[in-house]
C-alpha positions in Angstrom: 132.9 -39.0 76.5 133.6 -35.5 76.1 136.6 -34.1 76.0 137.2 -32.0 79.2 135.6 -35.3 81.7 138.3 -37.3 79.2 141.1 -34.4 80.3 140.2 -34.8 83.8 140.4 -38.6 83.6 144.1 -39.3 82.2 144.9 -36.5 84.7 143.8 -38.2 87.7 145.5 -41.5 86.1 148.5 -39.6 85.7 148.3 -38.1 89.1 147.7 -42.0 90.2 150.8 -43.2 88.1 153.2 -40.8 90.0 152.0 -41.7 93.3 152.8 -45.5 92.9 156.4 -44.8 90.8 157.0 -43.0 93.6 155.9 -45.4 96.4 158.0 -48.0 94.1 160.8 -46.1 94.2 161.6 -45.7 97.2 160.6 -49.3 98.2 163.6 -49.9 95.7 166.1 -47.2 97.2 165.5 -49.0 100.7 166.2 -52.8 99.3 169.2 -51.8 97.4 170.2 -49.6 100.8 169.9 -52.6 102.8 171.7 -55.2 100.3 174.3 -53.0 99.6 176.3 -50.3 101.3 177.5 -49.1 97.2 175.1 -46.2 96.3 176.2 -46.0 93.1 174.8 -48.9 91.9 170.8 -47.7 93.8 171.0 -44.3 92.2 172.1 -45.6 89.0 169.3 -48.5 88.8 166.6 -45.6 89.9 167.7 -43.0 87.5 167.8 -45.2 84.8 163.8 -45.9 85.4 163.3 -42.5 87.0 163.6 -41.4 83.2 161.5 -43.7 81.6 158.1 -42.7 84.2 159.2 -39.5 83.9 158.5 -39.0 79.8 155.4 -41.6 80.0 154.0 -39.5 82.9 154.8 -36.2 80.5 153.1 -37.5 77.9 150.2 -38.3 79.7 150.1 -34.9 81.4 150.4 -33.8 77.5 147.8 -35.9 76.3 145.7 -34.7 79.3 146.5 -30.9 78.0 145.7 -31.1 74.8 141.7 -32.4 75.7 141.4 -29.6 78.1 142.8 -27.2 75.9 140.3 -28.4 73.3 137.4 -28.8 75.5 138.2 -25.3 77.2 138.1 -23.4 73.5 134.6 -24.8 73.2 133.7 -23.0 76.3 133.5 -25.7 78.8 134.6 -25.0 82.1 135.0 -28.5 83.2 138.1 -28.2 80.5 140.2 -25.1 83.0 140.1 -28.1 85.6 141.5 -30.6 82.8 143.9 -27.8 82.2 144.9 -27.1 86.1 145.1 -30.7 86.4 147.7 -31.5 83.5 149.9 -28.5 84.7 150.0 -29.9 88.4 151.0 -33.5 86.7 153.4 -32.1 84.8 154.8 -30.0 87.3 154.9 -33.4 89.7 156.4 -35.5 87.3 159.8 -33.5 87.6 159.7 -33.6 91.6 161.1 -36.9 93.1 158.8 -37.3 96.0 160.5 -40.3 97.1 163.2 -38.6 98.6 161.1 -37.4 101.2 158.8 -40.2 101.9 
């Protein structure tokens, strides 16, 4: 597989992987909401996780990078959309769209 399709690929995966953490969030946030009036304790559980998807979802934005980068020095196109791809999953991985679902 060459590089910039492989770039492209852990992108959209990436992409796929914040979607659901953020779906999953906030099905959290509304059953610790609705157990308990405390939130303390919510925040606390979801930051603690929010981290962890967070730096996987960086490093697969990073992984994704690095093949475009690669695949765009041997003058591939397809390897600038593996590169606009990685930034916008980076980029996302930082924003908590669950907030606003």
């Amino acid at each position: 597989m060459k590089k910039g399709v492989l770039s492209i690929c852990i992108a959209i995966i990436g992409i796929y992987f914040i979607y659901w953490f953020n779906i999953d969030l906030y099905k959290k946030s509304v059953i610790f909401t609705e157990q308990s009036n405390n939130t303390a304790i919510s925040n606390s559980y979801i930051f603690k996780f929010a981290k962890t998807f967070t730096i996987a979802t960086v490093c697969l934005g990073l992984l994704s990078l690095y093949f475009g980068v690669i695949s765009f020095l041997k003058k591939n196109k397809v390897g600038g959309i593996g590169i606009i791809l990685a930034v916008l999953l980076i980029i996302c991985a930082f924003i908590p769209f669950w907030k606003h679902i």
